[in-house]
VMD Tcl script that builds the backbone (N, CA, C; Angstrom):
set m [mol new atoms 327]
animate dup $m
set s [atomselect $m all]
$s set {name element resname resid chain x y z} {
  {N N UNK 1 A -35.032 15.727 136.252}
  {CA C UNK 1 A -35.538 15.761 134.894}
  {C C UNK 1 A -35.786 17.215 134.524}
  {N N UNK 2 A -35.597 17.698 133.474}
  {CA C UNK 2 A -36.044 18.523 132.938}
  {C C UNK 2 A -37.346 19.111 132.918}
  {N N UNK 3 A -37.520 20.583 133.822}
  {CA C UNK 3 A -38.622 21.025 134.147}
  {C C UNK 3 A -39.532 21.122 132.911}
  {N N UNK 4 A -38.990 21.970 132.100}
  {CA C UNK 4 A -39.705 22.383 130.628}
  {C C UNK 4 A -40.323 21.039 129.519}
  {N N UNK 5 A -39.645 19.876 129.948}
  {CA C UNK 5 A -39.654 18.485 129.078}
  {C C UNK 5 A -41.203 18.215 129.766}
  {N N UNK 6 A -41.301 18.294 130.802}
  {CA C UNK 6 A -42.309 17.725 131.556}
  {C C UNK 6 A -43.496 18.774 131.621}
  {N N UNK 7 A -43.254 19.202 131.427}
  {CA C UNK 7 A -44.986 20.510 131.288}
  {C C UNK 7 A -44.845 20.744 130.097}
  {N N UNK 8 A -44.394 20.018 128.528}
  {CA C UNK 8 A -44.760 19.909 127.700}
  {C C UNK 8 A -45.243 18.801 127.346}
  {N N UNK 9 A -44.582 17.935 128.275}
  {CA C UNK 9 A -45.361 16.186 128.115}
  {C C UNK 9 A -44.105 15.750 126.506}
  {N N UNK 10 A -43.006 16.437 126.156}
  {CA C UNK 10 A -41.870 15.882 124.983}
  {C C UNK 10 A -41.083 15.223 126.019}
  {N N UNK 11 A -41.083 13.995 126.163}
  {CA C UNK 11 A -39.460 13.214 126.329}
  {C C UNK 11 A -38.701 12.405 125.910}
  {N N UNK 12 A -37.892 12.482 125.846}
  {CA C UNK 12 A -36.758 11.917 124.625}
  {C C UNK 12 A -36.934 10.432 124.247}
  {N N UNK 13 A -37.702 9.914 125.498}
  {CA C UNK 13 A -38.022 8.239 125.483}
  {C C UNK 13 A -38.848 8.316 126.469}
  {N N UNK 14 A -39.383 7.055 126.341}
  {CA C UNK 14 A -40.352 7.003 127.495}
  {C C UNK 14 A -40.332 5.423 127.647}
  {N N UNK 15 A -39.843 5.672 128.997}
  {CA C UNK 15 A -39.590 4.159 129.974}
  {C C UNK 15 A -41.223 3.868 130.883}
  {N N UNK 16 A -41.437 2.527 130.327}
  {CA C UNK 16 A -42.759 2.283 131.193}
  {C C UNK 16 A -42.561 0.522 131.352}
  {N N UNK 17 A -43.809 0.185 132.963}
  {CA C UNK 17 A -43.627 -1.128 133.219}
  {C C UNK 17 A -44.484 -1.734 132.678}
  {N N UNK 18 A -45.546 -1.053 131.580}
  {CA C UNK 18 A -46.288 -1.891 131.214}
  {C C UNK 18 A -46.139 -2.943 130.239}
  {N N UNK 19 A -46.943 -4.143 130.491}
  {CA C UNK 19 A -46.178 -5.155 129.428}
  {C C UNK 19 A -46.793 -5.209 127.818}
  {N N UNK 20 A -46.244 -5.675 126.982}
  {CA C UNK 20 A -46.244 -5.368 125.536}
  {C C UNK 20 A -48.123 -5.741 125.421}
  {N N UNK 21 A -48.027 -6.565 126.185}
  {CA C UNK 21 A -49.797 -7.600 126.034}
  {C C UNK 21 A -50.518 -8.016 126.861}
  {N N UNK 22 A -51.189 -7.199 126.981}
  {CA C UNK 22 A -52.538 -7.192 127.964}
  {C C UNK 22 A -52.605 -8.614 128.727}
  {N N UNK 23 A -53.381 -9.028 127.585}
  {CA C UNK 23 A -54.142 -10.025 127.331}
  {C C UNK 23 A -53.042 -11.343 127.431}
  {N N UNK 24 A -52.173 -11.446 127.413}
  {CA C UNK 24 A -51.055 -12.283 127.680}
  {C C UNK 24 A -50.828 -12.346 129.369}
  {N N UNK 25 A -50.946 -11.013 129.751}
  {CA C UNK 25 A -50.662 -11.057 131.312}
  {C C UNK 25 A -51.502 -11.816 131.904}
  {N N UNK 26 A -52.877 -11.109 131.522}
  {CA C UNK 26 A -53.906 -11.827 132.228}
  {C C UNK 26 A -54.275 -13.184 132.439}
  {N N UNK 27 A -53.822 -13.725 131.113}
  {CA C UNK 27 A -54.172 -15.104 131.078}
  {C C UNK 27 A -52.733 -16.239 131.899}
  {N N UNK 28 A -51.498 -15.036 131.926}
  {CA C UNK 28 A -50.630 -15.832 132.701}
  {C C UNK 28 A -50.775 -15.788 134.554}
  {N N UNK 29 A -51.347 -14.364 134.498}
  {CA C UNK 29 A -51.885 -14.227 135.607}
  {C C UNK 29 A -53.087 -14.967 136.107}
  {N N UNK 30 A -53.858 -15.625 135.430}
  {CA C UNK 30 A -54.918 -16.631 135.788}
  {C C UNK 30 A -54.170 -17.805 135.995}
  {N N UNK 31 A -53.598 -18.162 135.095}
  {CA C UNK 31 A -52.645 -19.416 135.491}
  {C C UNK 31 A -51.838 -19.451 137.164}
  {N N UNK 32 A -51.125 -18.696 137.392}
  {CA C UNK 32 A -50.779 -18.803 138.784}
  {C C UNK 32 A -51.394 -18.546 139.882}
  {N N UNK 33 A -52.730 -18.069 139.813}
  {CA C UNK 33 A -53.787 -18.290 140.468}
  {C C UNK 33 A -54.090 -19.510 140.374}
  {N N UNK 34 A -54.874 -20.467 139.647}
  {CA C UNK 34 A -54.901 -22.323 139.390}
  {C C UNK 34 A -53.683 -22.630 139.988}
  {N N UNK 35 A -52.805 -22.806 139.560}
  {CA C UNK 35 A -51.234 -23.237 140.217}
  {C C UNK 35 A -51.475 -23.268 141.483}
  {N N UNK 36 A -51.259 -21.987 142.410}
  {CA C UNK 36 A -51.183 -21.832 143.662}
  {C C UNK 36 A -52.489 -22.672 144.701}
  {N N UNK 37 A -53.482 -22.282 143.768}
  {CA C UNK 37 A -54.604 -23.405 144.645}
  {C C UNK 37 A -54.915 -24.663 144.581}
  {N N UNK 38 A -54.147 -24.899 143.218}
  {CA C UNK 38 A -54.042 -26.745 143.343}
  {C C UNK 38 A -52.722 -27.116 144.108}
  {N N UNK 39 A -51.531 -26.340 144.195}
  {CA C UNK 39 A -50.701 -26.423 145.152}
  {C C UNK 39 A -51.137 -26.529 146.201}
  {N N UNK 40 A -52.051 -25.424 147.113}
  {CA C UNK 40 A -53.001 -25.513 148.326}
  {C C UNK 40 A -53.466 -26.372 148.554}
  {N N UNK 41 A -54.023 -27.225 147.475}
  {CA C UNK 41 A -55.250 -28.068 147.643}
  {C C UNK 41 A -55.075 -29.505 147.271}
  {N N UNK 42 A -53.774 -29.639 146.916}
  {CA C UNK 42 A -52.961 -30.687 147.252}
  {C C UNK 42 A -52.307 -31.006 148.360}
  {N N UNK 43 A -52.110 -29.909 149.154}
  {CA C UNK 43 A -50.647 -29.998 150.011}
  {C C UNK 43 A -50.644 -31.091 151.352}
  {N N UNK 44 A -51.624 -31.942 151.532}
  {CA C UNK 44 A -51.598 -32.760 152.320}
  {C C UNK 44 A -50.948 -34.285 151.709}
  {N N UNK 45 A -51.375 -34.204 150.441}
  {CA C UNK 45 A -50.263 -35.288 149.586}
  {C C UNK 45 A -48.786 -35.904 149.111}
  {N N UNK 46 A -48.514 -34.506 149.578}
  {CA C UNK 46 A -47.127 -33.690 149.454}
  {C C UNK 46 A -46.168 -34.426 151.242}
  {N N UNK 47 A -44.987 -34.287 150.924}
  {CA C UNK 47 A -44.110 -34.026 152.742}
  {C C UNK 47 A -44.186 -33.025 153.043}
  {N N UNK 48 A -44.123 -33.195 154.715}
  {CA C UNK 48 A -44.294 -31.347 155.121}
  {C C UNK 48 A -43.237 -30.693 154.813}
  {N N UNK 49 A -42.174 -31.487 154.746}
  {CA C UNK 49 A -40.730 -30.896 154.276}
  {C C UNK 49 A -39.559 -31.457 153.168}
  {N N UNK 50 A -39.435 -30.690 152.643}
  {CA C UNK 50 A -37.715 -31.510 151.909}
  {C C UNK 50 A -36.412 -30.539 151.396}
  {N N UNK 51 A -36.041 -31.643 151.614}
  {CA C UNK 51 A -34.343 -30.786 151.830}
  {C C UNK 51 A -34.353 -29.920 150.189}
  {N N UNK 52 A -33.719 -28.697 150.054}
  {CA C UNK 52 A -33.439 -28.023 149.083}
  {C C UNK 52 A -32.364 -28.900 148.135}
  {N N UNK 53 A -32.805 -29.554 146.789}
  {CA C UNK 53 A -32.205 -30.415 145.753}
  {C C UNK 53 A -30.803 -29.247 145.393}
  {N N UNK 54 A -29.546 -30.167 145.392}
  {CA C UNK 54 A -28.715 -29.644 145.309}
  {C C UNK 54 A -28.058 -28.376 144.029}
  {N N UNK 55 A -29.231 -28.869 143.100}
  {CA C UNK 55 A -29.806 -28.205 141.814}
  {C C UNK 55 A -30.033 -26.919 141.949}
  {N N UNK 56 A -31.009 -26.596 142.570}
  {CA C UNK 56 A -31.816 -25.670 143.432}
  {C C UNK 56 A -30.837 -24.265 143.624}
  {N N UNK 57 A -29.953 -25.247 145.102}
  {CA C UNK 57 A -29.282 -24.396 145.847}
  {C C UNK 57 A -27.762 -23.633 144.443}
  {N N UNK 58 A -27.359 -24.071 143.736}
  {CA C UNK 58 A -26.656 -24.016 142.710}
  {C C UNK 58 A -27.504 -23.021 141.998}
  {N N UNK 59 A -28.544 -23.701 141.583}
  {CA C UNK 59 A -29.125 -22.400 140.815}
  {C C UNK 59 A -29.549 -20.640 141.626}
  {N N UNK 60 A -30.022 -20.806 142.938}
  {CA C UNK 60 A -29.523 -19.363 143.222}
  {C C UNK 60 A -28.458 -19.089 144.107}
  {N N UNK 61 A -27.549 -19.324 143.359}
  {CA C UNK 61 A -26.205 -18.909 143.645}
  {C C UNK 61 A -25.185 -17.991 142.450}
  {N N UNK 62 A -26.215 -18.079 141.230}
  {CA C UNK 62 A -26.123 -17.484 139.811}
  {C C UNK 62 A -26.354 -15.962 140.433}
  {N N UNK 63 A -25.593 -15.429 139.210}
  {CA C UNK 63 A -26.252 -13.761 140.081}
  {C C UNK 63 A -27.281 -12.977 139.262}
  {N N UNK 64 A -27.748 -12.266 139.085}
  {CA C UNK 64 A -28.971 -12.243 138.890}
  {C C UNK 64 A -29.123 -11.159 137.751}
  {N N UNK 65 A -30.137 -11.585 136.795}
  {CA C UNK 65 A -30.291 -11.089 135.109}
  {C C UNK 65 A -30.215 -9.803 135.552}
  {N N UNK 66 A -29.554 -9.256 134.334}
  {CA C UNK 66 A -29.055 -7.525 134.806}
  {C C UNK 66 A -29.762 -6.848 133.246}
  {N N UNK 67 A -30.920 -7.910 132.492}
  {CA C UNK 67 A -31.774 -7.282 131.697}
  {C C UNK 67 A -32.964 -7.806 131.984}
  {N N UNK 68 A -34.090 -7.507 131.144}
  {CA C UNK 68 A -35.510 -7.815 131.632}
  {C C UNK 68 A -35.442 -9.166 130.508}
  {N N UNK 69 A -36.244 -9.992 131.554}
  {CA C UNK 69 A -36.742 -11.624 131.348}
  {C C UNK 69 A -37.697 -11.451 130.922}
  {N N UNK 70 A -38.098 -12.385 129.891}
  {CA C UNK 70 A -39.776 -12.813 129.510}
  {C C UNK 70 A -40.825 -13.293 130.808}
  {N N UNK 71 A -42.125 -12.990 131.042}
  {CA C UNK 71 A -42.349 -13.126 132.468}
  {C C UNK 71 A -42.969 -14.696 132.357}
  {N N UNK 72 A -42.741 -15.121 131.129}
  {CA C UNK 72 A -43.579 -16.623 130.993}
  {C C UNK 72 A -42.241 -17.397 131.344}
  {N N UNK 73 A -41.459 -16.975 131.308}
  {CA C UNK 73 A -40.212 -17.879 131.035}
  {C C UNK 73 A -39.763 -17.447 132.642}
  {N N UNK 74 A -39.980 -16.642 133.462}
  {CA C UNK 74 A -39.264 -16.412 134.542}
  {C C UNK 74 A -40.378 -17.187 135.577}
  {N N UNK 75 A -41.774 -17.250 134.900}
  {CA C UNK 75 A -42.718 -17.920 136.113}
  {C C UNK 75 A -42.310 -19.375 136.058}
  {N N UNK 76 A -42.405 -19.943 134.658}
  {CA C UNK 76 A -42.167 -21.166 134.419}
  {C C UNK 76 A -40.837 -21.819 135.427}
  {N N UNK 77 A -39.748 -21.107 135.520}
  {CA C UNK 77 A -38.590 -21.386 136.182}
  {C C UNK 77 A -38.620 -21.631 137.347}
  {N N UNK 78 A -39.371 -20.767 137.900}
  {CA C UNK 78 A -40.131 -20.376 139.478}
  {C C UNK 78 A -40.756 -21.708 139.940}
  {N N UNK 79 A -41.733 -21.808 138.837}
  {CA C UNK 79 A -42.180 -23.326 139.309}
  {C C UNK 79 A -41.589 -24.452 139.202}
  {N N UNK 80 A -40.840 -24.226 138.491}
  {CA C UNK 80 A -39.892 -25.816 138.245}
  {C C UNK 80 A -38.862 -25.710 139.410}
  {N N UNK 81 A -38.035 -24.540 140.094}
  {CA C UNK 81 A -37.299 -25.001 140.900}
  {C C UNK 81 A -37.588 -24.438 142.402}
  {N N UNK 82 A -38.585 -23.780 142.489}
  {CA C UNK 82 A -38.825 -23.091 143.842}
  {C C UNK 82 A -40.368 -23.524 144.362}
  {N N UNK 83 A -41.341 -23.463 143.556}
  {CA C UNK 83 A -42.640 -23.410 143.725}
  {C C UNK 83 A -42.624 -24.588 144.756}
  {N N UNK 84 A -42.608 -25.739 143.891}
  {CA C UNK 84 A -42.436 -27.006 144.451}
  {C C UNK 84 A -41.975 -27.523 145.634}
  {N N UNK 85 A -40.843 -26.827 146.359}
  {CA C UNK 85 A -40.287 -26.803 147.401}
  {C C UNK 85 A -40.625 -26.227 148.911}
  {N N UNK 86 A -41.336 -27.128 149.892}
  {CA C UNK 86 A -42.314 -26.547 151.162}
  {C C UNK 86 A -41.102 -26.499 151.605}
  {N N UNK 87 A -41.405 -25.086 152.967}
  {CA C UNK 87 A -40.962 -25.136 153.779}
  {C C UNK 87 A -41.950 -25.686 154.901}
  {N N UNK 88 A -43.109 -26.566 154.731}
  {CA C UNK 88 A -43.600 -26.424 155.703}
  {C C UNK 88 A -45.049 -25.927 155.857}
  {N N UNK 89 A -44.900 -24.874 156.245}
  {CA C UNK 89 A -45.644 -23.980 156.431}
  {C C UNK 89 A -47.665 -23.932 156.072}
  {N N UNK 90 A -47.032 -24.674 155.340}
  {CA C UNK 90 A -49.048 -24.969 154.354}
  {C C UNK 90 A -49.952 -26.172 154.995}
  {N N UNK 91 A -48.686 -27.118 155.684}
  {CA C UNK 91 A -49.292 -28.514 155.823}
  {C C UNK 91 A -50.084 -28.230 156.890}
  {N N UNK 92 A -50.979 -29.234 157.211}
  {CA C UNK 92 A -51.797 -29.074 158.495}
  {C C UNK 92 A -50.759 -30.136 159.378}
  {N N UNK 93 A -49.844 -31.002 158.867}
  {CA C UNK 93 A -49.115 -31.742 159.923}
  {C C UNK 93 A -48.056 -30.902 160.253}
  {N N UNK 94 A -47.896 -29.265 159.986}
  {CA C UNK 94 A -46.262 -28.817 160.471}
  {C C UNK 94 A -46.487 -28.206 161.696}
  {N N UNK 95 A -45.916 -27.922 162.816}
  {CA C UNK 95 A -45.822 -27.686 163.950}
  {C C UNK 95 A -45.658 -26.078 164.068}
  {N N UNK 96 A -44.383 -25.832 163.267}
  {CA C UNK 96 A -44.318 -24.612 163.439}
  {C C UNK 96 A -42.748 -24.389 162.020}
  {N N UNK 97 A -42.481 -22.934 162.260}
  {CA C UNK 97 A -41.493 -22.591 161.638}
  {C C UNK 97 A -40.901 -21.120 161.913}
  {N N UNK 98 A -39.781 -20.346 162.105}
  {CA C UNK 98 A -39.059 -19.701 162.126}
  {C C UNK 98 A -38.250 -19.533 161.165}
  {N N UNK 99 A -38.288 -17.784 160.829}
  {CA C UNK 99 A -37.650 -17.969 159.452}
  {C C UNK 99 A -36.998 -16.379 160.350}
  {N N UNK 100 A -35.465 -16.969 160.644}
  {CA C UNK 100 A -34.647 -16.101 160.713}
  {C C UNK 100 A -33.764 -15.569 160.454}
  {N N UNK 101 A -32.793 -14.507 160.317}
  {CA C UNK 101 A -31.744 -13.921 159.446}
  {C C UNK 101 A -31.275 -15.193 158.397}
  {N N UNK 102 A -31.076 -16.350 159.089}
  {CA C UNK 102 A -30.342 -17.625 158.352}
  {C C UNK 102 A -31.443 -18.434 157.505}
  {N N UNK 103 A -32.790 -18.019 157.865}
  {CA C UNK 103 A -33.701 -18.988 157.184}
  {C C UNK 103 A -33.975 -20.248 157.909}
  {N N UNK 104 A -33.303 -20.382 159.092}
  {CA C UNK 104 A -33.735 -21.776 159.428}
  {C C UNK 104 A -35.276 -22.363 160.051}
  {N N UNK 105 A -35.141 -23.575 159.902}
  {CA C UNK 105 A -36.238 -24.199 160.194}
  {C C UNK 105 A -36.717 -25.470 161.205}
  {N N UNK 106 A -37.710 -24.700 161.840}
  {CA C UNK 106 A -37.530 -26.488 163.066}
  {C C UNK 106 A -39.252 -26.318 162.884}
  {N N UNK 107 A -39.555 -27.825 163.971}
  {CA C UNK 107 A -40.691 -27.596 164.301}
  {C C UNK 107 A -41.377 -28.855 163.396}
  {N N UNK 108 A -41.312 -29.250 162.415}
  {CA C UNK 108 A -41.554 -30.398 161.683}
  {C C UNK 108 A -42.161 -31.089 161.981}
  {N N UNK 109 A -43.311 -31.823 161.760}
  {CA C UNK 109 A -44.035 -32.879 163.264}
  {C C UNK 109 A -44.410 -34.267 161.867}
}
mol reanalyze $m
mol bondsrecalc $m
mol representation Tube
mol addrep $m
């Protein structure tokens, strides 16, 4: 970058990650906090496991947005096709799990 641009604080644009609305984050950010602990605090209701819906596996196989997503619309997605889906791991009935180069999984009880 331009030495002189920057010890005047002038740049031609200014790229930042902050989001347009505070107050929008926060309250989406409270939401997946609730989410995640009624997920938690369900998870004995739930199977310890299930096979990845063929839906699922199709959908990340898409390649991946090469602009910026709305973050309500990218969480929402999250939960509808990933959230939902244990490996396991949370239940008090799973044994164990290994998650290696391939992702696989044993141990299931």
């Amino acid at each position: 970058m331009n030495e002189e641009l920057r010890i005047e604080g002038q740049f031609p644009f200014e790229e930042t990650l902050d989001p347009e609305n505070w107050d929008a984050i926060h309250a989406l950010g409270h939401q997946m906090l609730e989410d995640a602990f009624s997920y938690l605090e369900t998870v004995r209701e739930r199977p310890v496991w299930q096979p990845v819906p063929e839906q699922v596996k199709q959908h990340l196989q898409q390649p991946l947005p090469q602009k910026p997503q709305d973050i309500e619309a990218v969480y929402h997605d999250f939960c509808r096709k990933h959230f939902t889906l244990p490996d396991g791991q949370y239940s008090p009935s799973f044994l164990g799990v290994g998650h290696g180069h391939g992702g696989s999984h044993w141990g299931a009880g």
